[in-house]
DOLOPA-615022 format. One record per residue (C-alpha): y, x, z; residue number from 1. Coordinates in steps of 0.001 Angstrom, whole numbers. Layout:
// residues N
        v        u        w   nr
        Y        X        Z  NUM
...
//
This chain:
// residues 407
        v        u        w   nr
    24559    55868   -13329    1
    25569    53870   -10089    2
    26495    57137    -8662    3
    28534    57706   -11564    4
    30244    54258   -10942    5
    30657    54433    -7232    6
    32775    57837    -8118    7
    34477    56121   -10528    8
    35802    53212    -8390    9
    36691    55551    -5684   10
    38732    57238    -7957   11
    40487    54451    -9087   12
    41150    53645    -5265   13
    42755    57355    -4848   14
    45048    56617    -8123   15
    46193    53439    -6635   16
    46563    53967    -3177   17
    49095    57205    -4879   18
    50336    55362    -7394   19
    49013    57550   -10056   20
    48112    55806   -13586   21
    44949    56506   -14587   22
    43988    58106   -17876   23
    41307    56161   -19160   24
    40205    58781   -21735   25
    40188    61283   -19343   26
    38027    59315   -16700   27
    35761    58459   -19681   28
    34824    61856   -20014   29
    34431    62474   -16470   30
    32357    59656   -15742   31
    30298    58982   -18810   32
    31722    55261   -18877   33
    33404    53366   -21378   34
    37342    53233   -20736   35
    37555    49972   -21499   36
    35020    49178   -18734   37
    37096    51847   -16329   38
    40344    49632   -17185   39
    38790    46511   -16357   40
    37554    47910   -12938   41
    41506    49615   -12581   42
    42747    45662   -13117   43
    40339    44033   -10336   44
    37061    43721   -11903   45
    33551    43508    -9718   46
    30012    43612   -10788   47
    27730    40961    -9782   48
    25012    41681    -7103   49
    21484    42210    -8369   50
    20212    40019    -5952   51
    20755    36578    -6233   52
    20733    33897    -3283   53
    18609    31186    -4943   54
    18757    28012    -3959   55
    15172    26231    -2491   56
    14347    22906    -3063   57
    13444    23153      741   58
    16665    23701     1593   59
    17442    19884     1271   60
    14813    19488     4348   61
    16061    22317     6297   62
    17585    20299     9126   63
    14622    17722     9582   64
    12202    20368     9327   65
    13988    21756    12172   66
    13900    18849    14276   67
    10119    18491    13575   68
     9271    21943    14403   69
    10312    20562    18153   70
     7236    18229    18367   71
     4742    19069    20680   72
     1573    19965    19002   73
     3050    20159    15281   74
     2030    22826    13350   75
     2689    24298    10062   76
     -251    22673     7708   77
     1195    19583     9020   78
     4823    19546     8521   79
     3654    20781     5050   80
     1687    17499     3770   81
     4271    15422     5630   82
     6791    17247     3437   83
     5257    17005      424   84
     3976    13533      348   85
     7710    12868      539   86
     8568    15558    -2333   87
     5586    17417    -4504   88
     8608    19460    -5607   89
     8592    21405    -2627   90
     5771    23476    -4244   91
     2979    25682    -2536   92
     1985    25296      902   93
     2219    29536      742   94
     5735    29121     -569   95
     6582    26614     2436   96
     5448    29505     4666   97
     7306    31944     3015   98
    10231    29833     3788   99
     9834    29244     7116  100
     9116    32668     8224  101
    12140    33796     5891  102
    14589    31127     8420  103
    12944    31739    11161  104
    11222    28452    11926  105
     8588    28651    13766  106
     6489    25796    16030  107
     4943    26678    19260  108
     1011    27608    18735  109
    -1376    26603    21946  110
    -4064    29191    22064  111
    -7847    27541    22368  112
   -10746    29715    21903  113
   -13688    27829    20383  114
   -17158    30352    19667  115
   -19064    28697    16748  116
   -22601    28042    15841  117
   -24284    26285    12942  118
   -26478    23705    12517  119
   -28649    22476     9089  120
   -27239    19876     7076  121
   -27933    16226     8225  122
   -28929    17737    11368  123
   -25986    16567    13599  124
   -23042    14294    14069  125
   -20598    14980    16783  126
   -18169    12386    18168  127
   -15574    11901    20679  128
   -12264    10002    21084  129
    -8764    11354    20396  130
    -7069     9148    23232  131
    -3897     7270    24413  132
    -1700     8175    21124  133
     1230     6847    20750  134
     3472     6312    17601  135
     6696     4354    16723  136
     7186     2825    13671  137
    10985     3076    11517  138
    11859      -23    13471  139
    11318     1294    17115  140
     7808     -122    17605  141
     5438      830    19835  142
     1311     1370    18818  143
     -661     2535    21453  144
    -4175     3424    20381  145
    -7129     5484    20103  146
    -8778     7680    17368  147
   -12221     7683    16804  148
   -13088    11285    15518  149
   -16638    12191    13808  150
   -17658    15392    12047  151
   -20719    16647    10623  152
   -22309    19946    11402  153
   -23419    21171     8900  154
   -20071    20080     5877  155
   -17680    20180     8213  156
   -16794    15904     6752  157
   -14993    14045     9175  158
   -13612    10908     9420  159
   -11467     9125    11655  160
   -11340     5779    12868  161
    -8492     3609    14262  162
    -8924     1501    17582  163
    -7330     -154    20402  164
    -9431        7    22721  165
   -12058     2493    23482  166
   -15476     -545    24967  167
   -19299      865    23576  168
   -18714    -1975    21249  169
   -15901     -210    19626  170
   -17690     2891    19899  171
   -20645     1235    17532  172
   -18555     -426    15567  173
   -16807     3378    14569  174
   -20527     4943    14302  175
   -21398     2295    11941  176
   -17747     2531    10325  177
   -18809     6622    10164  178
   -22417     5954     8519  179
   -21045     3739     5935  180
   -18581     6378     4925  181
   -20866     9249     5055  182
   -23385     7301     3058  183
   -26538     8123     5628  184
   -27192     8854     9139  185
   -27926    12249    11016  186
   -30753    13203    12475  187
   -29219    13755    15786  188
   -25882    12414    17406  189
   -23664    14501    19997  190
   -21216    13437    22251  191
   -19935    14196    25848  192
   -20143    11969    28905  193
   -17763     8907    27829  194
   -18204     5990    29598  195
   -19143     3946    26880  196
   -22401     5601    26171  197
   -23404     7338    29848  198
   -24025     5631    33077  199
   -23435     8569    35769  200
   -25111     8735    39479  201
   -24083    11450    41428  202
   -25472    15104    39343  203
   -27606    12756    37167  204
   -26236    11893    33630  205
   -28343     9285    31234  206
   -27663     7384    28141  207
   -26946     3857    29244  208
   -29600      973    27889  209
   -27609     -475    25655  210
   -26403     2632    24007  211
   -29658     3615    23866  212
   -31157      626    21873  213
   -28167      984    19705  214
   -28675     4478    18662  215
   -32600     3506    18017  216
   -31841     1027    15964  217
   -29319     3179    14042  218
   -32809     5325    13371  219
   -31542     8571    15017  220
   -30869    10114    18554  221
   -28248    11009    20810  222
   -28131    14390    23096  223
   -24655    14595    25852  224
   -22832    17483    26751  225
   -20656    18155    29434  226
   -17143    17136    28846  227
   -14873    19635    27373  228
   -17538    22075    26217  229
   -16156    24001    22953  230
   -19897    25711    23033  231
   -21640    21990    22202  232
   -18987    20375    20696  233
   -16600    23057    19275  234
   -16598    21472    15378  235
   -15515    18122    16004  236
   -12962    19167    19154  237
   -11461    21049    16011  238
   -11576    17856    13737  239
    -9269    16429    16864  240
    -6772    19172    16345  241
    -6282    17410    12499  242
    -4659    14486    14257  243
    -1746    16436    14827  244
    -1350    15830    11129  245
      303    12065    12350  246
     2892    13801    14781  247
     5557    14525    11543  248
     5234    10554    10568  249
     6224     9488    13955  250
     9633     7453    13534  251
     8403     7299     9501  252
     5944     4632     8919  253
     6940      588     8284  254
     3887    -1058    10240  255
      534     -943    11833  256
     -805    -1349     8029  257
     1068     1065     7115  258
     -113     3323    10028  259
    -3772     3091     9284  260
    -3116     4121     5440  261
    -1497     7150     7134  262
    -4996     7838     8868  263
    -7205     7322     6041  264
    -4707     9850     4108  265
    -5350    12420     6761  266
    -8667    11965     6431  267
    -8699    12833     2879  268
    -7031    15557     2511  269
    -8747    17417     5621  270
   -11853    16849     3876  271
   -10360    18555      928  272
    -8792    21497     2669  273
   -11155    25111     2799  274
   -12741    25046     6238  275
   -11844    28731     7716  276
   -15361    29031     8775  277
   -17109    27881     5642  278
   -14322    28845     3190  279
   -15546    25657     1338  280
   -13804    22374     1047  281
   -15953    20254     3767  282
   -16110    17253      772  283
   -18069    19483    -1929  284
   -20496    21057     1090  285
   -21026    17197     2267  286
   -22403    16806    -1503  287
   -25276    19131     -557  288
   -25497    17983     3578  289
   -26190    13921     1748  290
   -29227    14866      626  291
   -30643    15464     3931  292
   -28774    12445     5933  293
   -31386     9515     6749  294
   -31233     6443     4997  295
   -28703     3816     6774  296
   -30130      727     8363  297
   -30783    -2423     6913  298
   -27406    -4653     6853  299
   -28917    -7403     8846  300
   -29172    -4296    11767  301
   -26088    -2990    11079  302
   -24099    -6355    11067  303
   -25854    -7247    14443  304
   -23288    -5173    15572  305
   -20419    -5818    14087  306
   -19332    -8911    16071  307
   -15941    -9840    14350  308
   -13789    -9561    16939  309
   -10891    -7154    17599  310
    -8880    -6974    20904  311
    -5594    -6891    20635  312
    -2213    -6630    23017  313
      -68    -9430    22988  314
     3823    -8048    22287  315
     7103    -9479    23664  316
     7352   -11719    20831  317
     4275   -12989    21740  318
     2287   -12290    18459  319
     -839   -10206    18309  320
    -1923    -7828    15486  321
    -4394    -8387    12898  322
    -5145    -7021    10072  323
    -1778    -5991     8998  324
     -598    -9882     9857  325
      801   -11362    13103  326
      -33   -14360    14987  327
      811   -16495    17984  328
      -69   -16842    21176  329
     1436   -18525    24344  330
     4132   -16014    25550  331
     2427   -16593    29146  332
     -177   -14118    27494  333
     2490   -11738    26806  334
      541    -7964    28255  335
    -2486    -9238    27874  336
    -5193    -8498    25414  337
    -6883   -11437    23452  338
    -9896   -11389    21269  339
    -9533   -12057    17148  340
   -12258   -13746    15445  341
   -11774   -14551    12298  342
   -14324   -17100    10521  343
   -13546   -17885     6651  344
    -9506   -18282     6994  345
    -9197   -19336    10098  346
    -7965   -16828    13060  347
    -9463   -17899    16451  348
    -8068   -16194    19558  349
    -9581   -15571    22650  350
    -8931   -14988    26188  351
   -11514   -14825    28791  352
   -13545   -16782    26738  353
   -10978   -19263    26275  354
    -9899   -20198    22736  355
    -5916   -20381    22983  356
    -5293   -20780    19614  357
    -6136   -21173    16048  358
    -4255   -20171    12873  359
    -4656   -20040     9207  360
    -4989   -17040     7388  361
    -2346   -17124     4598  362
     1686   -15517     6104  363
     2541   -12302     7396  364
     4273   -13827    10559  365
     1842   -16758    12358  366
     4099   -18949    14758  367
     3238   -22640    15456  368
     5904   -24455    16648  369
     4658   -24648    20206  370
     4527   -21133    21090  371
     8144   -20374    19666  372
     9674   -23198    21302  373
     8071   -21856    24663  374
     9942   -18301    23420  375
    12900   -20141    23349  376
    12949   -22094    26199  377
    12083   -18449    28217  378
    15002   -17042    26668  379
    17755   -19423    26826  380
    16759   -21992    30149  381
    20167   -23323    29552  382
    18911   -25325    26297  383
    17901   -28710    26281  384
    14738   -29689    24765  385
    16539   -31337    21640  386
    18735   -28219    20700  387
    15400   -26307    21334  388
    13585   -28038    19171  389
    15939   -28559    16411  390
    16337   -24389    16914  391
    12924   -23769    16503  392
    12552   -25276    13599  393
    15529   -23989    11423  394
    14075   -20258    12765  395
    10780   -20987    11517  396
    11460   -22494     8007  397
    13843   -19406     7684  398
    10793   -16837     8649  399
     8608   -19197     6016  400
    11384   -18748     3087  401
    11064   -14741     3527  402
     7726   -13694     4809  403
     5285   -15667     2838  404
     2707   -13203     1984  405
     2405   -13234    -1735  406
     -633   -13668    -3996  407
//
């Protein structure tokens, strides 16, 4: 039958280009199609393609999807749960494939062998840092930090921890983080040659005292590899590869709060994605690995190391982070890191041992009048101490009006 048309049409062409007019009755015959139909063809008509060009609800992403696919490090999984935490309408991870191999989008792969061996469940817990990241927040800030990345053997669980700075006592305050979240502790803990847990001297590499005592009292033990060793430590050098989950959110997020929600969301959902080696999600195997993690510490143990304090980096502004909030410090501390201690509601900060200042707990933005007037007076010299003052406190009772943290 399209045979039959394509003759027909050519026809048609013929008896135009001569200026012949057609006899429909006669081409009906010929052709086997209605002369009504032929007539209609004769006075400009066209068929509609088969194929439609249907519109994807990707396509509204197209151009951003573009400009994330030039990320170093991004890869496909990624850009996928960045996309559809901003739009579940976006549909199957296999149809957001589809769609980028139909346009040609395509992110540059690094190729990393890793050879794999097993281990029995609540036999192991491998660790290791995922350092010096850097992030920038919707409003052009800068967060430097570190991820503490943990993954067990046997399920494949992770879990990822945020922190500043990368001191042993960070590095128990993440295992203990880990233990709670895992419910249990492993038999055995593996890590390479950080400096927070080994003291080196020359060829000889030992677990430092304090690390040592630490990992006793957690009630398991620790074994170090060399650095870099895929062999020992292949499972959680994978987990690290998960962090390039955050690379799409990078320009995206509102805060540092907002940043660590990110994290614990990543964690998630890695934990319910099919492990390639296991083909089961790593959160139903943990279900089976629990039964065989020992039982955690007591809390008094536990919370002998968890020292409330946090370091943080004083900013330009000359506030310091914590816990989602801000507070003041003297801008001569500006670079510096300080130490948050927070005892009922009151914020006590730190440096070199030296309390320089105190704060209530209760505002998202922590000024006293002292430190912004110092601000001031570093900005604009040309002030005088009255128009500072009188400055300093219209600025503040405006920051009061809009940022008072809500009940």
């Amino acid at each position: 039958m399209k045979k039959n048309y394509k003759d027909m049409k050519g026809q048609l062409e013929i008896m135009k280009t001569l200026g012949i007019k057609p006899n429909f009755s006669e081409l009906q015959r010929t052709y086997g199609i209605d002369r009504h139909t032929i007539k209609k063809y004769y006075d400009g008509f066209e068929r509609r393609s088969s194929i439609r060009n249907k519109v994807s609800k990707i396509d509204l992403y197209y151009d951003e999807i573009k400009n994330k696919m030039e990320l170093v490090g991004v890869n496909i999984i990624s850009l996928y749960q960045y996309f559809y935490d901003k739009d579940n309408k976006i549909g199957t991870y296999s149809n957001f494939k589809k769609y980028l191999k139909k346009h040609n989008l395509k992110p540059k792969k690094n190729i990393d062998v890793h050879p794999r061996y097993e281990t029995q469940a609540g036999e192991q817990l491998q660790f290791d840092w995922k350092e010096d990241l850097k992030m920038i927040s919707k409003h052009g800030e800068l967060f430097k930090f570190n991820i503490f990345s943990a993954t067990l053997g046997f399920s494949r669980l992770h879990d990822f921890v945020y922190t500043k700075t990368k001191t042993r006592e960070d590095l128990e305050r993440c295992l203990i983080s880990t233990f709670k979240y895992i419910g249990g502790v492993p038999k055995k803990l593996l890590t390479d040659n950080m400096r927070a847990v080994a003291d080196i001297n020359g060829n000889e590499v030992t677990v430092n005292k304090e690390f040592n005592q630490f990992v006793k009292d957690m009630g398991t033990s620790i074994k170090l590899c060399k650095p870099y060793s895929p062999e020992t430590k292949g499972k959680d050098e994978t987990a690290n590869k998960f962090m390039n989950w955050l690379i799409p959110y990078n320009h995206e997020f509102e805060d540092e709060k907002e940043l660590l929600e990110i994290i614990t969301k990543i964690r998630n959902k890695v934990n319910s994605t099919i492990n390639q080696t296991t083909n089961i999600q790593p959160i139903l195997l943990y279900k089976k690995e629990k039964e065989y993690l020992l039982d955690l510490p007591s809390i008094h143990i536990m919370d002998s190391y968890l020292v409330n304090v946090e370091k943080s980096k004083v900013t330009k502004d000359s506030l310091i982070y914590y816990k989602g909030q801000r507070y003041s410090v003297s801008p001569k501390y500006i670079g510096q890191f300080v130490k948050a201690k927070q005892i009922d509601n009151i914020l006590y900060l730190y440096h070199n041992k030296e309390l320089i200042a105190t704060h209530k707990i209760n505002k998202i933005f922590n000024y006293t009048k002292k430190h912004y007037s110092e601000c001031l007076k570093m900005t604009m010299p040309y002030k005088s101490d009255n128009e500072i003052d009188k400055l300093t406190q219209k600025n503040l009772q405006n920051l009061d009006k809009l940022l008072i943290k809500e009940n």
